[in-house]
Structures are given as C-alpha cells and as structure tokens.
N, C-alpha and C positions, 0 to 999 in steps of 0.2 A: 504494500500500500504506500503511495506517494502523497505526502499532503505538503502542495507551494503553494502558502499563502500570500505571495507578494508581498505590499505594501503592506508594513504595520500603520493602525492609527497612532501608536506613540510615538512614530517619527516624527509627524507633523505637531503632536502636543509638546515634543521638547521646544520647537519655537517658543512658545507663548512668554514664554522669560523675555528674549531678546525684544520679544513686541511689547511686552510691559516696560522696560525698561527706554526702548527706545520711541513707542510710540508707532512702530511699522511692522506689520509682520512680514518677515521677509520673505517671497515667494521665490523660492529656488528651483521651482519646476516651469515658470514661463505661464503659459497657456494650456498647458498638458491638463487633463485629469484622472482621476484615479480612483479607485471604491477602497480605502482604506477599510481592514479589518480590525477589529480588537481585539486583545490578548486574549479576552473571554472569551466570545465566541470560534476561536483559533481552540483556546483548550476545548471547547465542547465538543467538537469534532475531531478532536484524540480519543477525547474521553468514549465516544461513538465507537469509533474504531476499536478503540483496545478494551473494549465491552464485547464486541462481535466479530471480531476480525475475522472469521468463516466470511462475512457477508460483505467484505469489505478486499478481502485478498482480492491483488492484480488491479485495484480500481487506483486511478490519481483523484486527488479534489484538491479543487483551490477555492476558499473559500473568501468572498468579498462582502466588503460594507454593502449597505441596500442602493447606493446609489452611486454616482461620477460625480467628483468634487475636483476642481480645480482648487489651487492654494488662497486665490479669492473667495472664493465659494464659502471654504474653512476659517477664511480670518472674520466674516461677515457672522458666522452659525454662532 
C-alpha cells in the first residue's frame, strides 16, 4: 500500500508567524494551487489501512484537502 499525501497543511501554517510579524503573508507558490491535507486526516487513512490492510494491499491513495487553495486563497480563510 502506497499512501502520497502531497502537500501538508502545516507547511503553509508555518507562515503565519512571518505574516504576523510582518504584516504579509508570503506566497511562495505564485499563482499555483493546491488541496493541502492535514496531519489528521493523513493519520486516519493509516489508521484505515493498518486496520485492514487485506482490503487495502497493492492500492496507492493520496489523500487531499476538500478543495484548491492558492497561497491567496489561504492568507484570506
């Protein structure tokens, strides 16, 4: 079983310091966006697997946020 999750959502929360402090969050990604996941739901879907792994051998899942955020997107939510 393969699980890539991509983008974590802590990467773009470690900003939030340098935006508090400086007043800008800084968008490092351009115009790009991306469905950031979070460490929880990243664990549930281990937790899934290694509950069942009968039902889960030879599958991949990548498991995404609910939606496409650009780094604007996220400084605005």
């Amino acid at each position: 079983t393969i699980l890539n999750p991509g983008m974590f959502a802590d990467n773009f929360l470690r900003l939030v310091d340098f935006a508090t402090l400086l007043g800008v969050y800084p968008v490092v990604t351009g115009d790009s966006r991306s469905a950031p996941v979070s460490s929880e739901d990243i664990a549930r879907v281990v937790e899934a697997v290694l509950m069942r792994p009968d039902l889960h051998a030879g599958k991949r899942y990548r498991p995404t946020g609910p939606r496409l955020l650009s780094g604007r997107d996220m400084a605005l939510a």
